[in-house]
N, C-alpha and C positions, 0 to 999 in steps of 0.2 A: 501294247498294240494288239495283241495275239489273246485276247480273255479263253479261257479255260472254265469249263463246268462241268462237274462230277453226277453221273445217271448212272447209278447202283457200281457198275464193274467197269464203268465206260467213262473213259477220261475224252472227253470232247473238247478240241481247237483247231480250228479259230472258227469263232461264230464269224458269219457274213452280214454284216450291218447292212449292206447294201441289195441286199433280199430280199422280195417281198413274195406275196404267194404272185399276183399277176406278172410279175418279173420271171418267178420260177417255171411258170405254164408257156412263157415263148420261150425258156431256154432247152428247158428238160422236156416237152412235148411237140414242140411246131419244129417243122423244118427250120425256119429263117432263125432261131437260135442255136442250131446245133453246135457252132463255130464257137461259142463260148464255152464246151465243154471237153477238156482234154480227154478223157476216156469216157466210155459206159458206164465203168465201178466208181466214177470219183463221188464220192458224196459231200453235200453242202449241208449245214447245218444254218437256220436262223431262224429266231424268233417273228409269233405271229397272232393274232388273234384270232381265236375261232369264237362264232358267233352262232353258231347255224342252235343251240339251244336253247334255253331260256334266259341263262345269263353267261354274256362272253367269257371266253378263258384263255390266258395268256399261254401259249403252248410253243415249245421247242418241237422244228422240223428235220427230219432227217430228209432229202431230197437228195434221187439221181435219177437218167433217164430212167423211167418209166417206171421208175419206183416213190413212193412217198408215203413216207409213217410219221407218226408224233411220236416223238420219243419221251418226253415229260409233259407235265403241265406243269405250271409256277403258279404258287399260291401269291399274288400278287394283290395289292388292294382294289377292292372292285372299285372305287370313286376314281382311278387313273386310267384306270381299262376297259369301263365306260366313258370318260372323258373321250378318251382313243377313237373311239367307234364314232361317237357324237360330231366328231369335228372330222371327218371324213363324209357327213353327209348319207345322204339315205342309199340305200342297192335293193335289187332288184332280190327275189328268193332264192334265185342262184348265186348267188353274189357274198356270199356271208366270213371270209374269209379275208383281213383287213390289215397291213402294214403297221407294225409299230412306230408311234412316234418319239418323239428326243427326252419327253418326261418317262416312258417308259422302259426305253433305255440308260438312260439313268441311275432309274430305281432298281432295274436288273444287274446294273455297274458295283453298286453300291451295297447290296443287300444279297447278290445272289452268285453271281462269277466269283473265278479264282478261290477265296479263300471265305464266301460268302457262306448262308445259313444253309445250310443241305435239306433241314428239314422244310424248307419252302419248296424243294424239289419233290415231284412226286412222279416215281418212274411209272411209266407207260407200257404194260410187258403185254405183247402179242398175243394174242389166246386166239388159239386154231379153233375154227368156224365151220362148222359143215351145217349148210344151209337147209330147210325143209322145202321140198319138193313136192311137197301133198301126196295124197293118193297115188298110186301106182297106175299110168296110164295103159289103156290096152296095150296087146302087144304090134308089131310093125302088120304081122300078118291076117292082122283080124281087121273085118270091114264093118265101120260103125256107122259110115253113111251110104246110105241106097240110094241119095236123088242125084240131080246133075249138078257135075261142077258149076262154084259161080267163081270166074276168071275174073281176079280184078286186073285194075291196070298196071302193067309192071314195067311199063319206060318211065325213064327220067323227066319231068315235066316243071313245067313253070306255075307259081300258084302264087295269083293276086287275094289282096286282105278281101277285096269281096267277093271272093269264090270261094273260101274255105267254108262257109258253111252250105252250100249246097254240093259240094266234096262230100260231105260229112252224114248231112240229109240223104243223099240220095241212094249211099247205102244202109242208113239208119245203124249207121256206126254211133257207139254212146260216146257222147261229149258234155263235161258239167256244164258248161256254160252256152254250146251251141246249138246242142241235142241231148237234154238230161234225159228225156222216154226214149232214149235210141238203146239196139240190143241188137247186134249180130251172130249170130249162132256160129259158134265151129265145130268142127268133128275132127278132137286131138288123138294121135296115138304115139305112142314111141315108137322113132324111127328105129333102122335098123343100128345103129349107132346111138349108143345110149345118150351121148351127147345132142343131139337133136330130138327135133318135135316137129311131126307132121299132122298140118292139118287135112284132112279128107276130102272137104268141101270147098277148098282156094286151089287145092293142087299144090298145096303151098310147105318146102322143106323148110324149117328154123332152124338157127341156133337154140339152144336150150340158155345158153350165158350170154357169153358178148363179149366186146372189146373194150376195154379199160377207156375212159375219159380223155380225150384228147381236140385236140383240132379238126378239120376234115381232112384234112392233108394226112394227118396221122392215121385217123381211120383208115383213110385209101392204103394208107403204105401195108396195113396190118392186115386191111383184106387183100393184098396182091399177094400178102407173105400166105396165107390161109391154103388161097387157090394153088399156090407155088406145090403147097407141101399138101395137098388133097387133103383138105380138111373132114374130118369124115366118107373119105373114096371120092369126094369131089371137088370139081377145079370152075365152079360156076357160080358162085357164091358172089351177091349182090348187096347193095343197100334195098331195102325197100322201099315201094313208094308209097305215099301219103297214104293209099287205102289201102296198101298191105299191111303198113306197122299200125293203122286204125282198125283193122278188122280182130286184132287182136283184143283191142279194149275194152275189159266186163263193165257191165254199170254197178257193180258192188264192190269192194274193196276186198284181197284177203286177206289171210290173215297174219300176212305181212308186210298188212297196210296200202298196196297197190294196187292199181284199179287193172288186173292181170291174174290170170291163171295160176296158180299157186306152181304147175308144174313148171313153171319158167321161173330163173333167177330175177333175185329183185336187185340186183348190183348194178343193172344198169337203168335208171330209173327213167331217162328221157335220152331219145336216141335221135341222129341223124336219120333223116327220112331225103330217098333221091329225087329234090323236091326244091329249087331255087325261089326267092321271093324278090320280084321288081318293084322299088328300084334297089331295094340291096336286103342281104342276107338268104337265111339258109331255113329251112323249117325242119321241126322238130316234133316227135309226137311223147307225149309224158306220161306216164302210166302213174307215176305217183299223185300228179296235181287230176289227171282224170283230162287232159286238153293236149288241142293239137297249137303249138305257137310258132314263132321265129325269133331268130337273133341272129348276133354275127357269128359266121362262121369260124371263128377264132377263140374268142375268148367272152363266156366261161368256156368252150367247145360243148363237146355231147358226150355221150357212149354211140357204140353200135352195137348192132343186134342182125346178124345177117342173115340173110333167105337167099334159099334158090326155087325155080317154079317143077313143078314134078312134068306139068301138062305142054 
């Protein structure tokens, strides 16, 4: 009942058959799952396919709140592990993470658990990342722009599918598909807190990173924790809205692929924006695909990226 699997020093049981990644995202991220998990540190283990590359790969999960690593990958035969994927049907580009099915558990049963082949295991070891930040932004005290502030709008607001592109137009924010000639200028510097990024010309405080992937609910819980414990000396830390987190948008990509300022983190690649769509969902703006979209507010969820106004 209890299968066992050996990753280098780490004896692993019991996998959770009953696991999936979208299973894992309401338990370990939304509130309405929490009640399924006995502490903070417990961790779950299960098998899962990742897809998000060229060709899918059968990978072992380690998952607990607010944590999630691959701990192996399984050399498994591609003809089952594309089978897998195929008979699940198509998804979306965020979507790319797929529940195993009964043949490929099986084949995991039989070829790789307990007293299985080790060498089809192929450990996953963590390598510490310090990210490039580009060039070294002016300093907080230095003034790089001389004209007038342009204040976008910073309440919460409601945004139909046919107003997103005169949203978008009317501050000639770039957008691949809505506004590919749009170019908003900004004027960044480093805040006083090395952790942010102000821009000159919005009036506008950032994050430099963000908040890890979750639901909106969880965003909200992580920015009230933020404000709690004065994120940077401050307690006013917001979602942005649709022409905040747009004003940020370059029309060139860099060179870490996103269509954003190299001095900003690329972790969080498409963010909630405080921004509802009738008759349902949540809108988002994407630095990686270069567009502003929606989905539901749940699940895949977002990242956040927070601001406050200076003005």
């Amino acid at each position: 009942m209890f299968h066992k699997i050996q990753v280098g020093e780490q004896l692993i049981s019991p996998i959770d058959w009953e696991m999936t990644p979208d299973l894992s995202f309401g338990t370990f991220e939304s509130w309405g799952g929490r009640e399924r998990v006995r502490n903070n540190d417990e961790c779950v283990y299960y098998f899962f396919i990742d897809s998000w590359g060229d060709e899918p790969k059968l990978c072992l999960m380690e998952r607990a709140v607010k944590h999630a690593r691959i701990v192996a990958e399984i050399t498994a035969p591609q003809e089952i592990v594309k089978q897998c994927v195929q008979s699940q049907g198509s998804s979306s580009i965020f979507e790319k993470s797929y529940a195993i099915d009964g043949q490929v558990k099986q084949w995991l049963i039989d070829n790789v658990l307990d007293d299985g082949d080790s060498s089809l295991i192929v450990e996953k070891v963590e390598v510490i990342y310090k990210e490039n930040m580009g060039k070294p932004l002016p300093g907080a005290g230095e003034k790089i722009f001389s004209g007038d502030s342009v204040l976008l709008p910073s309440t919460p607001e409601i945004i139909n599918d046919d107003q997103i592109e005169n949203v978008i137009t009317q501050w000639n924010f770039f957008d691949t598909k809505l506004n590919p000639t749009g170019c908003f200028e900004n004027a960044l510097v480093t805040g006083k807190d090395e952790n942010t990024i102000v821009d000159q010309r919005t009036a506008l405080m950032w994050q430099r990173e963000g908040i890890d992937i979750g639901s909106i609910r969880s965003i909200q819980r992580n920015m009230e924790i933020l404000n709690k414990d004065a994120f940077a000396g401050h307690s006013d830390w917001r979602l942005p809205t649709m022409e905040e987190a747009m004003s940020l948008m370059e029309p060139v990509k860099n060179n870490k692929d996103i269509f954003l300022q190299p001095c900003f983190s690329k972790e969080q690649p498409f963010i909630f924006v405080a921004a509802q769509r009738k008759p349902g969902g949540y809108w988002f703006v994407d630095y990686k695909q270069g567009r502003a979209f929606w989905s539901s507010g749940t699940i895949p969820g977002g990242f956040g990226r927070l601001v406050r106004s200076l003005a």
